[in-house]
DSSP file (Angstrom, degrees, kcal/mol; ACC not computed):
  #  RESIDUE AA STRUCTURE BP1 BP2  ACC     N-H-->O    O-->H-N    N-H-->O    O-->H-N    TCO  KAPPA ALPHA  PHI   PSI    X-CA   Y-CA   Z-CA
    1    1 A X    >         0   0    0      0, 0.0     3,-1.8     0, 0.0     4,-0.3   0.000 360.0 360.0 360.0 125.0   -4.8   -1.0   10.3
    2    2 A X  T 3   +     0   0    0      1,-0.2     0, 0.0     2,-0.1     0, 0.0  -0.028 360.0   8.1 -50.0 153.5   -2.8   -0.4    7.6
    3    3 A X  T 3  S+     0   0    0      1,-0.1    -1,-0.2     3,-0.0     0, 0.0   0.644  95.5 121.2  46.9  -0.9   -3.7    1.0    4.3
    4    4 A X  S <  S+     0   0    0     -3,-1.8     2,-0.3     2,-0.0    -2,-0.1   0.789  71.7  34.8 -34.1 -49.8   -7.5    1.7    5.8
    5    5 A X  S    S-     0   0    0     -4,-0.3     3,-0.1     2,-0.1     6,-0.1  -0.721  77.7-136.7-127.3 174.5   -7.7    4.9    5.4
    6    6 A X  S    S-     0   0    0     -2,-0.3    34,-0.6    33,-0.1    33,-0.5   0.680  89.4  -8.2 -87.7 -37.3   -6.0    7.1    2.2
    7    7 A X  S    S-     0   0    0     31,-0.1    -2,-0.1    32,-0.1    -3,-0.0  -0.526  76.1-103.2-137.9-174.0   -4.6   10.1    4.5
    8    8 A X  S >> S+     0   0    0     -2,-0.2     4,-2.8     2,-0.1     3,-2.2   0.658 122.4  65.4 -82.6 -40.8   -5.0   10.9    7.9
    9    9 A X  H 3> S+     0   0    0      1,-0.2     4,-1.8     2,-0.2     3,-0.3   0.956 105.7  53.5 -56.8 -52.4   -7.6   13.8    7.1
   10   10 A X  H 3> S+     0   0    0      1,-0.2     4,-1.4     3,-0.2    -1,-0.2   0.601 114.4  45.1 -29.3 -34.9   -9.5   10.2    6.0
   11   11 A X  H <>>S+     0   0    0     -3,-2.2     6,-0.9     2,-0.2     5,-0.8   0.807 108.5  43.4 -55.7 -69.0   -8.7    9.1    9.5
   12   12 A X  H  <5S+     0   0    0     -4,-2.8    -2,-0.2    -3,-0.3     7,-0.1   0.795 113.8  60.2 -83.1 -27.9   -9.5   11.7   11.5
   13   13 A X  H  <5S+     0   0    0     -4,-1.8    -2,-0.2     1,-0.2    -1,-0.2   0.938 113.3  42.9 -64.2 -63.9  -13.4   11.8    8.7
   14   14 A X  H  <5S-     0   0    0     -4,-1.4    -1,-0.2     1,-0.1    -2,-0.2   0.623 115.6-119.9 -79.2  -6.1  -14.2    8.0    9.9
   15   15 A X  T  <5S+     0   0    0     -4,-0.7     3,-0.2     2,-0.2    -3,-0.2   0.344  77.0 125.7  97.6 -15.7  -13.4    8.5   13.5
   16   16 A X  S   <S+     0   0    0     -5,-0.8     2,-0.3    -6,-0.2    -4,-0.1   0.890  83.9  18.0 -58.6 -27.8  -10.7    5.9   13.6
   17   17 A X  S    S-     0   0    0     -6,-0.9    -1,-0.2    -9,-0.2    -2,-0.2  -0.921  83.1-132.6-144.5 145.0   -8.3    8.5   15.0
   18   18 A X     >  -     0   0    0     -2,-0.3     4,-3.0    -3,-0.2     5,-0.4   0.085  22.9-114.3 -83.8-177.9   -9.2   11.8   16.6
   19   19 A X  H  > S+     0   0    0      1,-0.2     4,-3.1     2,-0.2     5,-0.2   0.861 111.5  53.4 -88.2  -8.7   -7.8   14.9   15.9
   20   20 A X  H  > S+     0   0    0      1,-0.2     4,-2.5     2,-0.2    -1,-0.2   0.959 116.0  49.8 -75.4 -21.7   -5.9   15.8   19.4
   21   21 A X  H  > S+     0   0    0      1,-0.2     4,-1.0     2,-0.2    -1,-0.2   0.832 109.2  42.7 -81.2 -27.7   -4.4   12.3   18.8
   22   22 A X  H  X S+     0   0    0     -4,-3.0     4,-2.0     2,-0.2    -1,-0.2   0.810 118.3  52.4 -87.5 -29.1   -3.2   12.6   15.1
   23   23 A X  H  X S+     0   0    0     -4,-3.1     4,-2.1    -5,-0.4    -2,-0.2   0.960 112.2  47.0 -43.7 -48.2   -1.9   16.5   16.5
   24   24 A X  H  X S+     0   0    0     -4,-2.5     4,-1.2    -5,-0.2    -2,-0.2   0.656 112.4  42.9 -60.1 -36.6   -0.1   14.7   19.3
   25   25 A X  H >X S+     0   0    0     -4,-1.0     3,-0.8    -5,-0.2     4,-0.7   0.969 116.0  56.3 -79.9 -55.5    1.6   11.8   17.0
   26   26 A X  H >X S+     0   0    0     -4,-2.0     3,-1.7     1,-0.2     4,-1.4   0.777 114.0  38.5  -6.2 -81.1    2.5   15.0   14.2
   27   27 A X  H 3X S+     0   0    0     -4,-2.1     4,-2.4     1,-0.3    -1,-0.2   0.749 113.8  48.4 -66.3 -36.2    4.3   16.9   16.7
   28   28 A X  H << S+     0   0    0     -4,-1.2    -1,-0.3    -3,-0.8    -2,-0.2   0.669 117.7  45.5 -86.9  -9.2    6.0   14.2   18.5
   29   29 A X  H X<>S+     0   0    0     -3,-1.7     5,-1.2    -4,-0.7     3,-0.9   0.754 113.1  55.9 -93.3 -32.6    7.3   12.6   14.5
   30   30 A X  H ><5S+     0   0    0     -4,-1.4     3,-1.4    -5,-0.3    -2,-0.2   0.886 110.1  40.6 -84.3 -35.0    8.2   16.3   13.8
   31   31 A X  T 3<5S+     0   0    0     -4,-2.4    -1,-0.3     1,-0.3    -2,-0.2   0.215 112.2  56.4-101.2  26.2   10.6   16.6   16.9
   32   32 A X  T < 5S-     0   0    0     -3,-0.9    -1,-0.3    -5,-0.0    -2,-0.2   0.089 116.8-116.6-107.6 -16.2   11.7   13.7   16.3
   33   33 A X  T < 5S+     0   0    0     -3,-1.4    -3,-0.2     1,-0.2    -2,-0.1   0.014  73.3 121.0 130.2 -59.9   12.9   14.4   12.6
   34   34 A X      < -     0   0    0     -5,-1.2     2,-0.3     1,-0.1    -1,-0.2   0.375  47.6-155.6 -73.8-167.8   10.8   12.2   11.0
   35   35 A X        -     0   0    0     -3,-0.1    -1,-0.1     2,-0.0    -5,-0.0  -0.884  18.6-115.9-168.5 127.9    8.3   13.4    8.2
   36   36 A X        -     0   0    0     -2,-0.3     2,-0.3   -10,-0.1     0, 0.0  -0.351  23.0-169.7 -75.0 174.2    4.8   11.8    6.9
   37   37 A X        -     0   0    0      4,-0.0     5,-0.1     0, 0.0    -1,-0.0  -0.893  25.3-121.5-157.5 101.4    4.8   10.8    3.5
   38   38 A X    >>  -     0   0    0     -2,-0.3     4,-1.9     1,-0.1     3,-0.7  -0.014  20.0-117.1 -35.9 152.8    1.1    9.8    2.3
   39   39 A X  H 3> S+     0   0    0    -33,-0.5     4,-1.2     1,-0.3    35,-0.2   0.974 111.0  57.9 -29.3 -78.8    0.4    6.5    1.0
   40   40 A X  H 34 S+     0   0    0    -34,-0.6     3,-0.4     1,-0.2    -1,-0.3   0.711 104.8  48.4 -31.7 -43.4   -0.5    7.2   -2.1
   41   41 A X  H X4 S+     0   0    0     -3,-0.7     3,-0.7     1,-0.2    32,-0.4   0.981 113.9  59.0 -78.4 -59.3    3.2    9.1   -3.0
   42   42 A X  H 3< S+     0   0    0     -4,-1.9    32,-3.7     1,-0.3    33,-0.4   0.748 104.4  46.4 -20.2 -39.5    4.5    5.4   -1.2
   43   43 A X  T 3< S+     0   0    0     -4,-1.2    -1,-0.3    -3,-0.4     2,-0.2  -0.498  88.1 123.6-121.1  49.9    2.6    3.1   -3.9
   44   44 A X  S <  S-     0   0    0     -3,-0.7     2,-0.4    -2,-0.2    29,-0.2  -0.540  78.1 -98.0 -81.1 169.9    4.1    5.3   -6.7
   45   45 A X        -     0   0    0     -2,-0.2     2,-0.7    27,-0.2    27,-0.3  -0.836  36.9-133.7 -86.9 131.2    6.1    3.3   -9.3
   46   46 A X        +     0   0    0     25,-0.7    25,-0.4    -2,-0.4     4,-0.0  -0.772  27.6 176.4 -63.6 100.9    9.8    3.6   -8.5
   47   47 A X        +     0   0    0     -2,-0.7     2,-0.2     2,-0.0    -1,-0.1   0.031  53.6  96.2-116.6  32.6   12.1    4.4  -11.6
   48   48 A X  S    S-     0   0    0      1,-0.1    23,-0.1    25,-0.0     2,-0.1  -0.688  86.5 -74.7 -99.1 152.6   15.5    4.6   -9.4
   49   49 A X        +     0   0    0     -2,-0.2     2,-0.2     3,-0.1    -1,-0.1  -0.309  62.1 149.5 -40.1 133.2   18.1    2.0   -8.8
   50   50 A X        -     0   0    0     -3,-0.1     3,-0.1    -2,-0.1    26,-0.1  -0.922  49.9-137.3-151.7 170.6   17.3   -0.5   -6.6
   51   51 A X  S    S+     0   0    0     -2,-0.2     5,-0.2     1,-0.2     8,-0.1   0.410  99.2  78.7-115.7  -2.6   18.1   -4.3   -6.0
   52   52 A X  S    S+     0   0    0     23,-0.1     4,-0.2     7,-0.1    -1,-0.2   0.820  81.1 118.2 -66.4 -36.3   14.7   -4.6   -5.4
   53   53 A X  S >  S-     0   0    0      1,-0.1     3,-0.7    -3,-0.1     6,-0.2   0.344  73.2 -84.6-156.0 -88.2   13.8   -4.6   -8.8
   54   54 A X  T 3  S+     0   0    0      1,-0.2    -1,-0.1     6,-0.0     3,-0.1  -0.395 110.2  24.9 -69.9 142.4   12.3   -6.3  -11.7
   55   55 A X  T 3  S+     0   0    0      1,-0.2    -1,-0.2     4,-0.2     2,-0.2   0.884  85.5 129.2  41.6  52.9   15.0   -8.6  -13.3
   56   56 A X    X   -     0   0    0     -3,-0.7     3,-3.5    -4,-0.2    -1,-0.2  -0.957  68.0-112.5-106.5 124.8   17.0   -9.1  -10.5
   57   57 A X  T 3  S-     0   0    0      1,-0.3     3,-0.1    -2,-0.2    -3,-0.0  -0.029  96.2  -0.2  -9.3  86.5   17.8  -12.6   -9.7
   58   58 A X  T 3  S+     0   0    0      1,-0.3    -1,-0.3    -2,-0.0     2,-0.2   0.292  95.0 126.3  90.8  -9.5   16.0  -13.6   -6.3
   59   59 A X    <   -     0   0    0     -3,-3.5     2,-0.4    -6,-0.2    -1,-0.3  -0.441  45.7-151.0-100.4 161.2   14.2  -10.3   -5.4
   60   60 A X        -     0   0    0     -2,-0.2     2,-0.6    -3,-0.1    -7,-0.1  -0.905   6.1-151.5-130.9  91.4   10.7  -10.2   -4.8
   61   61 A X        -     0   0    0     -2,-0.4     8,-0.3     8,-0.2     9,-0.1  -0.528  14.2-178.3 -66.9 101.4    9.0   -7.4   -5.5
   62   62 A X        +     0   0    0     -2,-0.6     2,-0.3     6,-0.1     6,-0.1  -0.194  38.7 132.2-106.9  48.2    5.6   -7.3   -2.7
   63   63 A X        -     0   0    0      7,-0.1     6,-0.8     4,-0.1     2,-0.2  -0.576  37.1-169.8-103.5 154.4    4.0   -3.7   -4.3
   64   64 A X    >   +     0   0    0      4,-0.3     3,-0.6    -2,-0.3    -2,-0.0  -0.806  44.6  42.0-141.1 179.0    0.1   -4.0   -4.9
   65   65 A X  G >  S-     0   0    0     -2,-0.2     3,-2.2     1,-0.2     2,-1.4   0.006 116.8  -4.3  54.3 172.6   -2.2   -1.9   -6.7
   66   66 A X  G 3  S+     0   0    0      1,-0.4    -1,-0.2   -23,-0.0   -21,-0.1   0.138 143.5  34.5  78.8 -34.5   -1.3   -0.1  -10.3
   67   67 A X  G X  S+     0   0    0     -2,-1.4     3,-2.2    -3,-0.6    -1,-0.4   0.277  76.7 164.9-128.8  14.7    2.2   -1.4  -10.3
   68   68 A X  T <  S+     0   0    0     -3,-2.2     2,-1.3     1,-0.3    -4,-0.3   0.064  74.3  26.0 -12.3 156.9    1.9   -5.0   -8.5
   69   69 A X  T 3  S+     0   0    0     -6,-0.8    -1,-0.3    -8,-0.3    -8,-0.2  -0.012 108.9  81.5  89.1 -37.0    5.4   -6.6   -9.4
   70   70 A X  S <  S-     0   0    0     -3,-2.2     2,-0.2    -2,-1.3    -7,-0.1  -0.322  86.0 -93.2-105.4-172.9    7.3   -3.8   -9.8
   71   71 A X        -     0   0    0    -25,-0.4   -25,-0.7   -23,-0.1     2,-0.2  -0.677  36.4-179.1 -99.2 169.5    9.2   -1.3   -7.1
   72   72 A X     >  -     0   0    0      1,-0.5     4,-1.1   -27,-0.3     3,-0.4  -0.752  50.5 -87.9-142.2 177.6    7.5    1.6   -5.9
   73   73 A X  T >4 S+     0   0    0    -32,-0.4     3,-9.0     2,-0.3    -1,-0.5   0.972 132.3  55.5 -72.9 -84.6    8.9    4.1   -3.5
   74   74 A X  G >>>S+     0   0    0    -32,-3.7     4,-1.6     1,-0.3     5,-1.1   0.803 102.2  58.9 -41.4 -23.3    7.6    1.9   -0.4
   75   75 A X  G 345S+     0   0    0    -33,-0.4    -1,-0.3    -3,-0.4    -2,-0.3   0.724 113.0  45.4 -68.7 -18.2    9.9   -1.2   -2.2
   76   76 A X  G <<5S+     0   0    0     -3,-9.0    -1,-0.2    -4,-1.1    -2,-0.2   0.253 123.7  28.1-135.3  43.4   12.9    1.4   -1.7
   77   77 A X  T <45S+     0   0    0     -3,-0.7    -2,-0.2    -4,-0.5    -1,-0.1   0.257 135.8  15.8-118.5 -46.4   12.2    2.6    1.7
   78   78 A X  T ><5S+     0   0    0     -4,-1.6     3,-3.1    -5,-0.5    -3,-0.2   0.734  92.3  92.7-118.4 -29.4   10.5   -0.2    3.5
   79   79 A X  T 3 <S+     0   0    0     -5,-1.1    -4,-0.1     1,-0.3    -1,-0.1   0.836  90.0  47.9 -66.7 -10.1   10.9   -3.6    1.6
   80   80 A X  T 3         0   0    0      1,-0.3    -1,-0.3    -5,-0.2    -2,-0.1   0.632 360.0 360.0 -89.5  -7.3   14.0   -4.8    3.3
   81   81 A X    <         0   0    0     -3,-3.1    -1,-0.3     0, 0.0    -2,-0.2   0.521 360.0 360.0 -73.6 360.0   12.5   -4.0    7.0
């Protein structure tokens, strides 16, 4: 479930995912490219350009926590998926 746990290390602490399994998804993201990016650094406030946010004309800003309303690095990665 999303936003459940804080980390993975959180993860791996409640049981929800074990550790050969979070090794196994690592390696397979890493040779793939990709790279994790905790939550927490996600739900940052965003102070870069974007069209995403605040006082623009139709956008909808969906960020929660500390900055509700406004963009945060996951509004300028993810919101447009």
């Amino acid at each position: 479930m999303p936003d459940s746990h804080a980390d993975l290390d959180d993860a791996v602490a409640d049981g929800a995912l074990s550790a050969a399994d979070r090794r196994r998804v690592e390696t397979a993201l890493a040779e793939l490219g990709c790279r994790i990016v905790p939550l927490r650094l996600l739900h940052l406030r965003y102070d870069g350009v974007t069209w995403l946010a605040d006082g623009v004309p139709g956008a909808s800003v969906l960020s929660y926590g500390p900055h509700a309303g406004e963009a945060t690095w996951w509004t300028r990665f993810f919101e447009h998926l």
